[in-house]
MARMI-560685 format. One line per field, with one value per atom (N, C-alpha, C): x, y, z. Coordinates in steps of 0.2 Angstrom, whole numbers, plus 5000, padded with zeros to 4 digits. Example, Ala and Ser with C-alpha at 12.3 -4.5 7.8 and 13.67 -1.06 7.14 Angstrom:
<pts>
east [5066/5062/5066/5064/5068/5064]
north [4972/4978/4984/4989/4995/5000]
up [5039/5039/5039/5035/5036/5039]
</pts>
This chain:
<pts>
east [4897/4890/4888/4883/4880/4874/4875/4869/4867/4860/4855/4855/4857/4855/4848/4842/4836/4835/4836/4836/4827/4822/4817/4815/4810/4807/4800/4798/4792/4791/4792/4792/4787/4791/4787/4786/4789/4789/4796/4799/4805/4813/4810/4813/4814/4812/4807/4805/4800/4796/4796/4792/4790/4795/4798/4800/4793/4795/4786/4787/4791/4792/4790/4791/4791/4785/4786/4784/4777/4779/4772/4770/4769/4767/4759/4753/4748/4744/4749/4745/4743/4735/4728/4728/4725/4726/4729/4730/4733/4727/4726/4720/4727/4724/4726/4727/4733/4733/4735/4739/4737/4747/4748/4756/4754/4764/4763/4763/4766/4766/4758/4753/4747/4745/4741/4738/4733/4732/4728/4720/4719/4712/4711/4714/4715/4719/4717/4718/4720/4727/4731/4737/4740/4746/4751/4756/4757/4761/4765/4771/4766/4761/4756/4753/4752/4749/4753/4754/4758/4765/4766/4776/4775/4772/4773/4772/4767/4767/4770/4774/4779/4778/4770/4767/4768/4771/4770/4778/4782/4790/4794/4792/4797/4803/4808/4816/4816/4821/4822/4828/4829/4834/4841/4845/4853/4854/4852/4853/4850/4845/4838/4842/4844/4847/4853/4858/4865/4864/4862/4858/4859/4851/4849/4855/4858/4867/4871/4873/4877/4874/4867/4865/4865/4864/4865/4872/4874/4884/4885/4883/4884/4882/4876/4870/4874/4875/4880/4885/4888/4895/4898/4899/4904/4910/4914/4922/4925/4923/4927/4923/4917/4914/4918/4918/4919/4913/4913/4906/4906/4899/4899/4891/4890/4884/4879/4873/4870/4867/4867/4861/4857/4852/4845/4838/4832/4827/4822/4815/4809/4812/4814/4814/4820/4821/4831/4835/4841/4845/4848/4849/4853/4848/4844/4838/4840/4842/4839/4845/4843/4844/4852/4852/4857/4864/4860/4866/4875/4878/4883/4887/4880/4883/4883/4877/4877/4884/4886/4890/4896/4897/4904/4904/4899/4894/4900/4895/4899/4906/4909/4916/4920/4916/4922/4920/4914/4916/4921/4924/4930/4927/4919/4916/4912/4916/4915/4906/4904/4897/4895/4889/4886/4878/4880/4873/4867/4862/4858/4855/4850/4849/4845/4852/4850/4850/4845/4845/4850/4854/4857/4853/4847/4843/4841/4846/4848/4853/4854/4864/4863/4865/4863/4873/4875/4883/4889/4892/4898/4904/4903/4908/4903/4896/4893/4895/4896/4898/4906/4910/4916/4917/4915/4912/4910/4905/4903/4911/4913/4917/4922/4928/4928/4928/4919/4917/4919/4919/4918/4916/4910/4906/4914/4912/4917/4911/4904/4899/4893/4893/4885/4883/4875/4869/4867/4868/4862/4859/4856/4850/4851/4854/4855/4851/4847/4842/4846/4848/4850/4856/4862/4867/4864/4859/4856/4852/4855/4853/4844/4842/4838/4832/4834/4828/4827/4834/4835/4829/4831/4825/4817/4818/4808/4807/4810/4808/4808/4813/4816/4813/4812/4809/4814/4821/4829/4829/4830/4829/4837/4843/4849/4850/4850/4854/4862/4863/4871/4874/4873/4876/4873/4869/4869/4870/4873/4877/4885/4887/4893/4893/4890/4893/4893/4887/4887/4895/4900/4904/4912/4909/4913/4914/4907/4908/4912/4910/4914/4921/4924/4932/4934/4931/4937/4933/4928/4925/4919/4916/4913/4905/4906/4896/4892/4887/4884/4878/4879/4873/4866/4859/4853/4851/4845/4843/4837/4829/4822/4822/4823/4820/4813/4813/4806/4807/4804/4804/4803/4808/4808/4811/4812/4814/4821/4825/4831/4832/4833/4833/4837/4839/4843/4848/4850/4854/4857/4850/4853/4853/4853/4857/4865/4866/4873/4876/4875/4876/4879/4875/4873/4880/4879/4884/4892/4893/4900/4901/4896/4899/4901/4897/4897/4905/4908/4912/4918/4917/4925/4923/4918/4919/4922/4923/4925/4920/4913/4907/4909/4907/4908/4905/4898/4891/4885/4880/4873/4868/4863/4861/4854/4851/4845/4837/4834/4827/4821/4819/4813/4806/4803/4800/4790/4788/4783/4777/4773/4768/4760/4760/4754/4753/4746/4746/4752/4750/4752/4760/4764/4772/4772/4768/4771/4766/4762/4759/4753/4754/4749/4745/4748/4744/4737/4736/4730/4732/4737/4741/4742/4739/4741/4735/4739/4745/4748/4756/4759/4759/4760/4762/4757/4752/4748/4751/4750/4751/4760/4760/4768/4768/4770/4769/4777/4778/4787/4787/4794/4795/4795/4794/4791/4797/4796/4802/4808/4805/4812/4815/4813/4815/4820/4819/4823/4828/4828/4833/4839/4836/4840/4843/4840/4845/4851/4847/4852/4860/4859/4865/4868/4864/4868/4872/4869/4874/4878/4876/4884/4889/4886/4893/4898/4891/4897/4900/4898/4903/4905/4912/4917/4912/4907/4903/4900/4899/4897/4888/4887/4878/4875/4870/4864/4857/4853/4845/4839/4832/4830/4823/4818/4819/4824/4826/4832/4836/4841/4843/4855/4856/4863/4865/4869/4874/4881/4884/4890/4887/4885/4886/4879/4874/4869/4861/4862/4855/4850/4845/4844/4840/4840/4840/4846/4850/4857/4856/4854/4856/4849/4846/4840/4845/4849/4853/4855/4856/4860/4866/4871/4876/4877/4872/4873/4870/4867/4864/4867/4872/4877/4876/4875/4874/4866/4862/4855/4855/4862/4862/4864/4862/4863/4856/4853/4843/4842/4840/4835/4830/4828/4823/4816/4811/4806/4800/4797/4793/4786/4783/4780/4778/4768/4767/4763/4764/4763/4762/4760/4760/4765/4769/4771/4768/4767/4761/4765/4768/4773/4772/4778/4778/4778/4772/4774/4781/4786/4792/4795/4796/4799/4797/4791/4787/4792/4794/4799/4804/4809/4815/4813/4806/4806/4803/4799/4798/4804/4811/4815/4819/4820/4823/4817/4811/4808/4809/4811/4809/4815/4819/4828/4829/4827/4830/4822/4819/4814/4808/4806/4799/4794/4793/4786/4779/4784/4775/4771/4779/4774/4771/4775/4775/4772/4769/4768/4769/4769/4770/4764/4762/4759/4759/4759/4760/4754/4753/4747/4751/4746/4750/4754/4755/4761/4768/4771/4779/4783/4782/4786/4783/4785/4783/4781/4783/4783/4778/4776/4771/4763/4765/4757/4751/4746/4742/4734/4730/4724/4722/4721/4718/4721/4725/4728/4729/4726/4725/4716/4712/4705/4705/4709/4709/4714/4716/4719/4715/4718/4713/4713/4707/4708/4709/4704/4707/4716/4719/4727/4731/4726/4732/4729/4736/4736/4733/4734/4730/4734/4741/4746/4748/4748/4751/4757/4761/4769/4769/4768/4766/4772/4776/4783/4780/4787/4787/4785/4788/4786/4779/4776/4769/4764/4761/4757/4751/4750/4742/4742/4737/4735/4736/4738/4738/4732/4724/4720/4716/4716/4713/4713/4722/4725/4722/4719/4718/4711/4707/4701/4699/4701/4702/4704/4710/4709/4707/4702/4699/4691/4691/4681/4679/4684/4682/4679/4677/4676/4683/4688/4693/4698/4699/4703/4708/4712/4720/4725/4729/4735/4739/4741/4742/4748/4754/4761/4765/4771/4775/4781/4786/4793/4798/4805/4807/4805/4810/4807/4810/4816/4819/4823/4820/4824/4830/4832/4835/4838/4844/4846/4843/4840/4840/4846/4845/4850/4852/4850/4851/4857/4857/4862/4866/4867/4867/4876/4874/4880/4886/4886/4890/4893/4891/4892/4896/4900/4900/4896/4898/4895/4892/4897/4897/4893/4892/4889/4883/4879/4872/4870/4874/4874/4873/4877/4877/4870/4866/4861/4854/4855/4849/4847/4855/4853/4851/4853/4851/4845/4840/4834/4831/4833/4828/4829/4834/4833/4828/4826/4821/4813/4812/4807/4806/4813/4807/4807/4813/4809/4803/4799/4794/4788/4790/4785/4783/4792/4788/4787/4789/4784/4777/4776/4766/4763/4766/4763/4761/4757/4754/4758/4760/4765/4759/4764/4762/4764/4758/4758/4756/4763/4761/4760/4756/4753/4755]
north [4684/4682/4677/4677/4671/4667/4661/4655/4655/4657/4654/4647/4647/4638/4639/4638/4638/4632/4634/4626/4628/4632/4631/4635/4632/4636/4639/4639/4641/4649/4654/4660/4657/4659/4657/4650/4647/4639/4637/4640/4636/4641/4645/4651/4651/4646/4646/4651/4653/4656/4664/4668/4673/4679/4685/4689/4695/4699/4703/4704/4711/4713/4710/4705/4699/4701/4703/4706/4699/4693/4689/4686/4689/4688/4690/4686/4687/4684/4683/4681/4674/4673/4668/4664/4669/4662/4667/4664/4667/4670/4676/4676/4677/4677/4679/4686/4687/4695/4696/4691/4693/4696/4695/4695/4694/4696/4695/4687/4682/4675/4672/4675/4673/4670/4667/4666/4673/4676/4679/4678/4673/4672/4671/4671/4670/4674/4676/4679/4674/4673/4670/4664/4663/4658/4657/4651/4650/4656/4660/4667/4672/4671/4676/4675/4668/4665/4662/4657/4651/4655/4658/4661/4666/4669/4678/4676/4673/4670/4666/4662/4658/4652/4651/4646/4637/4636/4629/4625/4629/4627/4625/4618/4615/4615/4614/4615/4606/4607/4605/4599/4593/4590/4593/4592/4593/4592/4584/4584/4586/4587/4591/4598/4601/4609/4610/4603/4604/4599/4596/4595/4601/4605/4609/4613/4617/4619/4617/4610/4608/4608/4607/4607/4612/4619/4626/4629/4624/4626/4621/4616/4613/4615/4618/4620/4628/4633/4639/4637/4645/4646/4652/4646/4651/4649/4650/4647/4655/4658/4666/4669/4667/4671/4672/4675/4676/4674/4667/4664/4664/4665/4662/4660/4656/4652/4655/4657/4659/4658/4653/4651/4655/4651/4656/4650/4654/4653/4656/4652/4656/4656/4651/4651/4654/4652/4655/4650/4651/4648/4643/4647/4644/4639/4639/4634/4628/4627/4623/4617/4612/4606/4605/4602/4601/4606/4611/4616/4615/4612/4612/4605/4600/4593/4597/4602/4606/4611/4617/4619/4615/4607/4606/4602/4601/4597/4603/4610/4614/4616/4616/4617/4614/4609/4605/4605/4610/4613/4617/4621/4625/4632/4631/4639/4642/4649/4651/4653/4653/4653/4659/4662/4667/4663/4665/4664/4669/4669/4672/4676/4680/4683/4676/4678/4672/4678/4678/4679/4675/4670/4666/4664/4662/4661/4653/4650/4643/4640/4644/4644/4642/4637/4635/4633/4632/4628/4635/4636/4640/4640/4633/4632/4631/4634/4633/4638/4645/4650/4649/4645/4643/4636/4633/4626/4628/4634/4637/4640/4644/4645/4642/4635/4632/4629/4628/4624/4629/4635/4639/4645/4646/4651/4658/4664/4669/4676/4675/4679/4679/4683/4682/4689/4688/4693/4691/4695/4694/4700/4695/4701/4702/4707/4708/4713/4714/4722/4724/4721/4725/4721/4723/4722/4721/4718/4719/4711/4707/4701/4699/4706/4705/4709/4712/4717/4711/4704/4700/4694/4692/4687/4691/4696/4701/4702/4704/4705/4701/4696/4692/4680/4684/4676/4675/4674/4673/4668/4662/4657/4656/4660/4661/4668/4672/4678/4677/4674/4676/4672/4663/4661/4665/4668/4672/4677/4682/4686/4684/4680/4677/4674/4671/4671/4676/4680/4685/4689/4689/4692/4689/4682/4677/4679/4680/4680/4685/4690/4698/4700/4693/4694/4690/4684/4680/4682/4685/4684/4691/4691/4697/4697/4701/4702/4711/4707/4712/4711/4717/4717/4722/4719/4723/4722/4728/4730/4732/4730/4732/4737/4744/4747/4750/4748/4751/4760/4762/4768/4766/4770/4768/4764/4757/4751/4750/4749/4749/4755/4760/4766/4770/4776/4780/4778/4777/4777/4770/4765/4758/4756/4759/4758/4760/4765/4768/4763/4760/4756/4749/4748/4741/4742/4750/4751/4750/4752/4751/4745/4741/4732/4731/4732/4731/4734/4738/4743/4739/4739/4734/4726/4724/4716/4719/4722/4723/4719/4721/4720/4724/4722/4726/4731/4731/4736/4736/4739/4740/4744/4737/4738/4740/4749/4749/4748/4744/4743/4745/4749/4755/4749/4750/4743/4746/4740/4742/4741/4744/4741/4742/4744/4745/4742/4746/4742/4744/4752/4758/4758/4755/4754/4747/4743/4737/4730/4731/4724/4722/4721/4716/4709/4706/4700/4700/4707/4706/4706/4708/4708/4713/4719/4727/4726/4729/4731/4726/4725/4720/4721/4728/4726/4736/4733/4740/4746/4750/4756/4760/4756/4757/4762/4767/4769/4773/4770/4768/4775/4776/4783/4783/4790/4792/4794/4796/4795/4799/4803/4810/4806/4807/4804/4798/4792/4787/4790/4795/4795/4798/4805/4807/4803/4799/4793/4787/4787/4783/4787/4795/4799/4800/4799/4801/4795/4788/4784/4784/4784/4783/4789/4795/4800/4799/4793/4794/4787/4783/4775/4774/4770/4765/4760/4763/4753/4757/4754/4754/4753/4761/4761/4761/4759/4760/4760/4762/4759/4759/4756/4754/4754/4757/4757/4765/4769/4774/4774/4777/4777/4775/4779/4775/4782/4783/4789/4792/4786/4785/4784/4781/4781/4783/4789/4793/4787/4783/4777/4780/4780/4777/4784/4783/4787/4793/4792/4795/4799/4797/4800/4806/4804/4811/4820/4817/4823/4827/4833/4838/4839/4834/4837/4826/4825/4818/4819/4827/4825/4825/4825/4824/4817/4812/4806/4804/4811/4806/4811/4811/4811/4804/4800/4794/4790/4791/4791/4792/4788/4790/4796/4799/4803/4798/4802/4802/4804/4798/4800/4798/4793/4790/4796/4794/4798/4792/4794/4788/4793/4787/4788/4786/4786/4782/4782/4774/4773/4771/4773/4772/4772/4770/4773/4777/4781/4787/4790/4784/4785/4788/4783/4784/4788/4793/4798/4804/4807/4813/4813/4805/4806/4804/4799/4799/4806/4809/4814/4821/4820/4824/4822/4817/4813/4816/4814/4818/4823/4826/4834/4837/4832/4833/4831/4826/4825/4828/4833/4837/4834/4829/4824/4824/4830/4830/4832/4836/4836/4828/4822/4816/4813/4813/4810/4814/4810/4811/4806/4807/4804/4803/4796/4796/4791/4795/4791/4791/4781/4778/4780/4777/4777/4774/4768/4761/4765/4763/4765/4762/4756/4753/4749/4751/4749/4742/4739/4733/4728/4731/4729/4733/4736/4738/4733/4733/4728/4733/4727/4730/4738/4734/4739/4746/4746/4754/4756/4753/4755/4757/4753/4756/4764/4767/4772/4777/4776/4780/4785/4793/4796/4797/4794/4791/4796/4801/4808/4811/4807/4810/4807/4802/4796/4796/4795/4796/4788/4787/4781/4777/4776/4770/4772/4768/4767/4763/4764/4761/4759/4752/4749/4747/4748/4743/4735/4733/4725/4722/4720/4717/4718/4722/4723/4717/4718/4712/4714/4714/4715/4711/4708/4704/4709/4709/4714/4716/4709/4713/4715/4713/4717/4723/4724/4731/4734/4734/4737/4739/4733/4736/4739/4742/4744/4752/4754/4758/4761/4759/4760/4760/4760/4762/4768/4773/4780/4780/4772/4774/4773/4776/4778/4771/4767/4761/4761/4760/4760/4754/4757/4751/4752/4744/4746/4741/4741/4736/4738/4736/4736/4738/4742/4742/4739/4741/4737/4734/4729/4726/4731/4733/4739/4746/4750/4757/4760/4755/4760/4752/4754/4750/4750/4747/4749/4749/4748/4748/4742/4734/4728/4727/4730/4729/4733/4743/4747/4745/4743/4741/4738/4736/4730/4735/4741/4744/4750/4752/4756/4762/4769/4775/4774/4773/4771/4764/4761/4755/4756/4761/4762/4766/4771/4776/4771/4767/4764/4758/4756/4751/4755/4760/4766/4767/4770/4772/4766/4760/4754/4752/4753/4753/4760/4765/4769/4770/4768/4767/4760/4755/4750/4755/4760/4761/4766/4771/4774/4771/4765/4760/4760/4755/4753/4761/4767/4774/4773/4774/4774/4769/4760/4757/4755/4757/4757/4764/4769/4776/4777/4780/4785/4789/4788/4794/4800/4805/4813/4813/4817/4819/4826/4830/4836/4837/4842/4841/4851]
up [5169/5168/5173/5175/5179/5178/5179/5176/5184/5186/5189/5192/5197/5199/5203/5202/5206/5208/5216/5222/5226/5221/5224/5231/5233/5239/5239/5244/5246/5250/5250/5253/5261/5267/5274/5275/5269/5273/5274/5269/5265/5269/5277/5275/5284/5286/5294/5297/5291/5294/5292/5289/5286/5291/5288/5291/5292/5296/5296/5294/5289/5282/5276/5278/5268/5266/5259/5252/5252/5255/5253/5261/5263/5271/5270/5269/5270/5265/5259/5254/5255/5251/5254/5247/5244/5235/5230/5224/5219/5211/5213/5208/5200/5195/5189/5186/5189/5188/5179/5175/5167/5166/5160/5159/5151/5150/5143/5139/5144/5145/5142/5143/5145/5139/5134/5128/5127/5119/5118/5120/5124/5125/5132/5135/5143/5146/5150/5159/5164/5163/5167/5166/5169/5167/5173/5171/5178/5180/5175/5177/5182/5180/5184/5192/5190/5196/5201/5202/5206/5205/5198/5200/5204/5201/5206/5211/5215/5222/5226/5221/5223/5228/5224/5231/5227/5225/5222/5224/5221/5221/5227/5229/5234/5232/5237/5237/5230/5227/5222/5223/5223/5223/5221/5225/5222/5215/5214/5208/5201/5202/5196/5197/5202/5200/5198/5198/5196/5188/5187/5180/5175/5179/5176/5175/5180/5177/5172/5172/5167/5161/5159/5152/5151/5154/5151/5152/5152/5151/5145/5143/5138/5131/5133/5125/5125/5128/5130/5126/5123/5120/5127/5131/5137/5138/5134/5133/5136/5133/5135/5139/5143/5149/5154/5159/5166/5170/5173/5173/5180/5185/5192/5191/5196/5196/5204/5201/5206/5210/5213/5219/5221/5219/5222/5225/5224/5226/5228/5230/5234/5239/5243/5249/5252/5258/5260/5259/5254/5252/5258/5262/5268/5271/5272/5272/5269/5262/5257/5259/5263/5262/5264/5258/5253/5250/5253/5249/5250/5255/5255/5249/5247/5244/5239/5235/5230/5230/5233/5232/5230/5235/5232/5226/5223/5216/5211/5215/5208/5209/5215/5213/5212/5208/5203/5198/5197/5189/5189/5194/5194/5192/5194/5193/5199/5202/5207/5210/5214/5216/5221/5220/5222/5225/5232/5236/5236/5231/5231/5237/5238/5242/5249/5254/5261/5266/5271/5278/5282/5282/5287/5292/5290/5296/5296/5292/5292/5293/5297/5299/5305/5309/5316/5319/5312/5315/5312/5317/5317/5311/5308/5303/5296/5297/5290/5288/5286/5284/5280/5284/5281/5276/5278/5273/5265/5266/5259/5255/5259/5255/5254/5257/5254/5247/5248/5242/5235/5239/5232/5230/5237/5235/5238/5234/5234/5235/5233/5236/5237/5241/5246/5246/5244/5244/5251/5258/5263/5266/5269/5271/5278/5280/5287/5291/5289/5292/5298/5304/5307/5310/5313/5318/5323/5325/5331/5332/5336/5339/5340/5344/5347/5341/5340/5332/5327/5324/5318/5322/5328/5332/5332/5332/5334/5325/5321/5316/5310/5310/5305/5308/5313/5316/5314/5314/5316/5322/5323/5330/5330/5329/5332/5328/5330/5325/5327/5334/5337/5329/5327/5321/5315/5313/5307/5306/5314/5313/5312/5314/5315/5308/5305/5299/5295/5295/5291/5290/5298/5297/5295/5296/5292/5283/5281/5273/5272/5277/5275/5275/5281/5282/5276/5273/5269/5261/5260/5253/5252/5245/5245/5247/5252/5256/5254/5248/5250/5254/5259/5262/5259/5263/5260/5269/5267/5274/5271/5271/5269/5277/5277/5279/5283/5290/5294/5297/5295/5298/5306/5311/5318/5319/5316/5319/5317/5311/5307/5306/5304/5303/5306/5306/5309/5313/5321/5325/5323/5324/5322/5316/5312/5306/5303/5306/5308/5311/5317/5320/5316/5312/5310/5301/5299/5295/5299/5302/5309/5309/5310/5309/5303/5298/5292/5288/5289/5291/5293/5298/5304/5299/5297/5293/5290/5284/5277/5272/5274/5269/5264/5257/5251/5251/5251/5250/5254/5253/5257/5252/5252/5247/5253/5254/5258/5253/5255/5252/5254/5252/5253/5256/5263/5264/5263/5258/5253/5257/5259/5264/5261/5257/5252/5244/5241/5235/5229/5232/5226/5226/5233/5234/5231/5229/5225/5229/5232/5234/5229/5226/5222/5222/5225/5230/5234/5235/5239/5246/5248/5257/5260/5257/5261/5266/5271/5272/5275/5275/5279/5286/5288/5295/5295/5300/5301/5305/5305/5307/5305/5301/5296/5292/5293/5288/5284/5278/5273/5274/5272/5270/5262/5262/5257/5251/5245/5241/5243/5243/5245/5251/5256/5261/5261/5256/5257/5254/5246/5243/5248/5255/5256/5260/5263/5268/5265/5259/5254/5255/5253/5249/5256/5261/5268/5272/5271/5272/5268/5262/5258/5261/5262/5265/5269/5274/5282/5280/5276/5278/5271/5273/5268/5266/5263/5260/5254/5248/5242/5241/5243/5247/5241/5240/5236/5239/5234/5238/5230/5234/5226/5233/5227/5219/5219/5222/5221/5228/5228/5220/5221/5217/5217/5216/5222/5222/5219/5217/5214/5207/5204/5197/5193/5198/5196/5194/5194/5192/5199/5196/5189/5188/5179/5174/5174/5172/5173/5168/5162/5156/5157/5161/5162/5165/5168/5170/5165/5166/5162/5159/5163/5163/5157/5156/5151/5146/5146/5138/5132/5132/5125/5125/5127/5126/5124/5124/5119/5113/5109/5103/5100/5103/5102/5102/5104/5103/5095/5093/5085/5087/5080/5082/5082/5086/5086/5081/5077/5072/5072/5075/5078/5085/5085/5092/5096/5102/5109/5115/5120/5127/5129/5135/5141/5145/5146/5153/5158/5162/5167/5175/5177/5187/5187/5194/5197/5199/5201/5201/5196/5189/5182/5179/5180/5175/5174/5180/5180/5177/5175/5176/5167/5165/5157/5154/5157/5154/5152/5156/5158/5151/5148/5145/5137/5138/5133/5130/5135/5133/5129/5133/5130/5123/5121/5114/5110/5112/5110/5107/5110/5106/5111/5115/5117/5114/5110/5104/5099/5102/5098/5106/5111/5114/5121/5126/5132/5137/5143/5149/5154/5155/5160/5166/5173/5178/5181/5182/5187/5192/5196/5206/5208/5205/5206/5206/5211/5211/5206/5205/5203/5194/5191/5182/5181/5183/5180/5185/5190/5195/5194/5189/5185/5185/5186/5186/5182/5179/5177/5179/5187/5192/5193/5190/5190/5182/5178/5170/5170/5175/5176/5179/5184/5187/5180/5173/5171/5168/5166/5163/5156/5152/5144/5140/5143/5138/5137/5141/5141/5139/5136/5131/5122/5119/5116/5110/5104/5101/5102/5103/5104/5112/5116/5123/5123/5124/5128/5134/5135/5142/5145/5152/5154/5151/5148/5148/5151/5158/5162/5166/5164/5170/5169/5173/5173/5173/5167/5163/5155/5155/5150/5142/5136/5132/5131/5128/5126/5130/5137/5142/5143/5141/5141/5138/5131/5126/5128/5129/5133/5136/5141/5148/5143/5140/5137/5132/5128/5125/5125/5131/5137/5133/5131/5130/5122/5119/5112/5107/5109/5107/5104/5101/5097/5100/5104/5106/5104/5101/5101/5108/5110/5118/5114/5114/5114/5122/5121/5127/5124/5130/5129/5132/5131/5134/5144/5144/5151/5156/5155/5161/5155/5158/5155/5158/5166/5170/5175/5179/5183/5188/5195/5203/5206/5210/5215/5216/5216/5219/5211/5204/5201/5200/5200/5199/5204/5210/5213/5209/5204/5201/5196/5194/5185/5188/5184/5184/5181/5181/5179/5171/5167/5159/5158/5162/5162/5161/5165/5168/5160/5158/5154/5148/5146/5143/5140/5146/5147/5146/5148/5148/5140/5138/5130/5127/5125/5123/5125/5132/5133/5129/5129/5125/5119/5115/5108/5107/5111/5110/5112/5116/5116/5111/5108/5103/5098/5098/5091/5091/5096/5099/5097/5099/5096/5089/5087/5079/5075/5078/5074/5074/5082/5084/5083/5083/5084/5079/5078/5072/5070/5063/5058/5060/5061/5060/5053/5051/5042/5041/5037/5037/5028/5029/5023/5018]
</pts>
């Protein structure tokens, strides 16, 4: 289990300096995109505005973050966990000040540390990478896009990549590194990814986790910043998953990619397969009738999963344009088509839409809709799917869809036969 230590940050300030990639590279102000946070009378809250943007949160004192730790190991029944403490933040870890007085703060709680996702591009001394672990830290999430010096300084505004490659392969010899790479079609890709897996490889890096890179509304920009970098145009879904399954083939690293997919332990949506439907006789039936209002991505794989435990006659599936579920916003519930939904809609949890705006917006047509939400994930991506095993995934899946056809039949309309 791991507790969260949030040391803050500003994304582009807190990070020196914005990667061309970064998911908030562009954004100007923070309009009120609307969540389940919100009060039922307003449009907007700080989860929606200032957090998702991540524009308010400077780095945090050492000691407000290691506070914050203790009390939530104090108020916790964590006697029998396997506990490690997460460092994270908006900004890049390795940046944040203070981080080594912090780390050795927590190893003497005698509980092991994981450095959230760092670029090392706050890494300037030879012996910072071994200091950390020292103190403690035993893993690191970074962000390597490429083995290549001169690609991490043009892409990554990296002002030494020679010390954040060097330590990066420092983490790899004495402790556990997973690596991640946001992927540019042309740039990191192909030859010099290979490449870049072969170091990764000779370090003895644990994994590589590749990140589909989002350049649009519909692949997940929500802010108002499409496109981030013009004339880019991402690869497309097939495309990434087959590069996913083909680096796993050729190298010794533990590959995944997100939002797909996981080649070893089938995520996400595993139990959508054929050869797992012996495991949604473990689903409640379906009594209650709904929509699912979902990702273009997750539509396939929930309807595949419908049709299995035989409840498409209560149930239909429909996909906005948004990749990604939980990055749903209004504006893609105004482009839906009202005739195809039924009187109860099944919203992802997490999307970011106010509920009775939701219900608004669906119900243009005349038509009264109950709009609730289901669970917050039905599936693993890949940034966790790494860590589970096959039965794990299998396992977390079923547990999410017995919450949503709970969620069917306690909002949906009883079919009544007469």
């Amino acid at each position: 289990m791991q507790i969260i230590a949030d040391v803050g940050g500003i994304p582009g300030k807190d990070c020196r300096g914005f990667c061309k990639y970064c998911y908030f590279r562009k954004v100007t102000e923070s309009h009120p995109l609307g969540c389940r946070n919100c009060s039922p009378g307003k449009i907007g809250c700080e989860t929606c505005t200032e957090g998702v943007a991540e524009t308010k949160n400077e780095f945090l004192p050492p000691f407000i973050v290691a506070s914050t730790v203790q009390n939530t190991l104090m108020m916790g029944d964590y006697r029998d966990q396997n506990l490690k403490i997460n460092i994270s933040g908006g900004g890049d870890v390795s940046c944040y000040p203070q981080l080594q007085e912090l780390t050795s703060t927590f190893h003497q709680l005698g509980i092991p540390m994981h450095l959230g996702y760092t670029s090392g591009k706050g890494i300037d001394d030879g012996e910072f990478a071994s200091q950390l672990i020292n103190n403690g830290v035993d893993e690191v999430t970074f962000t390597i896009f490429a083995a290549d010096e001169a690609l991490r300084k043009k892409w990554m505004s990296d002002p030494n990549p020679e010390e954040s490659l060097k330590a990066a392969q420092t983490f790899s010899e004495n402790i556990e590194l997973h690596a991640a790479s946001v992927i540019i079609p042309g740039v990191n890709d192909g030859d010099v990814l290979r490449e870049t897996c072969v170091k990764l490889e000779e370090w003895g890096a644990k994994a590589l986790i590749l990140m589909r890179f989002a350049n649009y509304t519909h692949q997940g920009l929500i802010l108002g910043n499409e496109p981030i970098i013009k004339d880019v145009e991402p690869h497309n879904i097939q495309e990434f998953e087959a590069m996913v399954r083909e680096i796993n083939k050729e190298f010794n690293l533990r590959v995944t990619g997100t939002p797909v997919c996981d080649p070893e332990n089938e995520a996400p949506f595993a139990i959508s397969l054929d050869k797992n439907k012996e495991f949604l006789q473990f689903i409640p039936e379906v009594t209650g009738e709904a929509t699912i209002l979902t990702s273009r991505i997750a539509a396939p794989y929930i309807q595949r999963i419908i049709d299995n435990i035989e409840a498409n006659d209560n149930v239909n599936v429909y996909a906005v344009e948004k990749d990604i579920g939980c990055l749903i916003t209004h504006e893609d519930l105004k482009k839906v088509d009202l005739s195809e939904l039924k009187e109860t809609v099944i919203l992802p949890g997490r999307a970011f839409v106010h509920d009775r705006e939701a219900e608004r917006i669906l119900s243009l047509d005349g038509v009264d809709r109950l709009v609730a939400r289901g669970p917050d994930k039905l599936t693993v991506d890949g940034e966790m799917s790494s860590t589970l095993t096959r039965e794990d995934v299998i396992e977390r899946e079923l547990v999410a869809f017995r919450e949503l056809v709970s969620a069917i039949n306690f909002f949906g309309i009883k079919k009544v036969d007469f």
